[in-house]
C-alpha positions in Angstrom: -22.8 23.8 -10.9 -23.1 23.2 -14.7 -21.2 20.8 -16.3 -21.0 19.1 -19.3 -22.9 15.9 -20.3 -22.3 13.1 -22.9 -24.6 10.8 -23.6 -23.9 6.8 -25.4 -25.9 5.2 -26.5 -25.6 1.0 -26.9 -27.2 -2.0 -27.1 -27.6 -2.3 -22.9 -28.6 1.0 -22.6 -27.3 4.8 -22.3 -24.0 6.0 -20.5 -23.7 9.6 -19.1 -20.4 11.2 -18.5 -19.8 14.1 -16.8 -17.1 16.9 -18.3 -15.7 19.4 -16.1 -14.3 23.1 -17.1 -10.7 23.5 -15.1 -12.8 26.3 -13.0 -15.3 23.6 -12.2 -12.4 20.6 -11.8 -10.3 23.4 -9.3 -13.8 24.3 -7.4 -14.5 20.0 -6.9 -10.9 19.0 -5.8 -10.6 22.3 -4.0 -7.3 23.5 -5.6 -7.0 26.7 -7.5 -7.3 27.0 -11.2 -3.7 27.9 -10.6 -2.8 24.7 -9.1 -5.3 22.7 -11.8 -2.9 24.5 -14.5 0.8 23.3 -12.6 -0.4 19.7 -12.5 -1.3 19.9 -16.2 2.0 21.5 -17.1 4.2 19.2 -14.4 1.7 16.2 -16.2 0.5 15.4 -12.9 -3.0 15.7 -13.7 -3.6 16.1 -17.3 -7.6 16.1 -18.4 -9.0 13.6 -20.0 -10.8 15.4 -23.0 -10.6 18.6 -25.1 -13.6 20.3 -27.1 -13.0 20.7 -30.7 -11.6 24.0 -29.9 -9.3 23.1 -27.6 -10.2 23.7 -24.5 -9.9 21.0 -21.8 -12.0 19.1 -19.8 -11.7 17.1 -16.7 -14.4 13.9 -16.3 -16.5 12.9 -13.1 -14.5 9.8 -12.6 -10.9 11.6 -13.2 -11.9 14.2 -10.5 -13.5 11.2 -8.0 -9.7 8.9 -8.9 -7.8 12.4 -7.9 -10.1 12.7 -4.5 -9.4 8.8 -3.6 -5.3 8.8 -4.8 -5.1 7.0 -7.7 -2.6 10.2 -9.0 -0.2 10.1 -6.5 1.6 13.3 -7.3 -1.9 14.8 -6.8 -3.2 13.3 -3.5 0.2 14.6 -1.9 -0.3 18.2 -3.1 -4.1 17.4 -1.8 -3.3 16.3 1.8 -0.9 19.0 2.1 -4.0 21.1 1.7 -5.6 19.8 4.1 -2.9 20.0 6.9 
């Protein structure tokens, strides 16, 4: 999978993040893009970032808080998923 990196650099060292396309975000939390889209309208799940033009990205940690429930509008659509 290809994703998007970002790199920071500081005084204690570098910092990587991860960036996600909505296809790649949908694939991880294994929704649709669909589904990925709803949640951004409802504002369940909105992504953290947008390139300059405008297109919007999820990152590595958003997708891992979705997987462990920190969105709790999300985790419900999840489980019901997985029933």
């Amino acid at each position: 999978m290809c994703y998007y990196v970002i790199y920071w650099h500081s005084l204690n060292g570098e910092f990587t993040v991860k960036f996600y396309t909505p296809e790649q975000a949908a694939e991880e939390l294994g929704v649709s893009k669909r589904t990925l889209i709803r949640w951004r309208v409802e504002g369940k799940f909105v992504p953290e970032s947008k390139t300059a033009g405008g297109h919007s990205r999820y990152s590595e940690e958003q997708l891992e808080r979705a997987k462990h429930g920190e969105y709790e509008n999300v985790e419900t659509d999840l489980e019901g998923l997985m029933q």
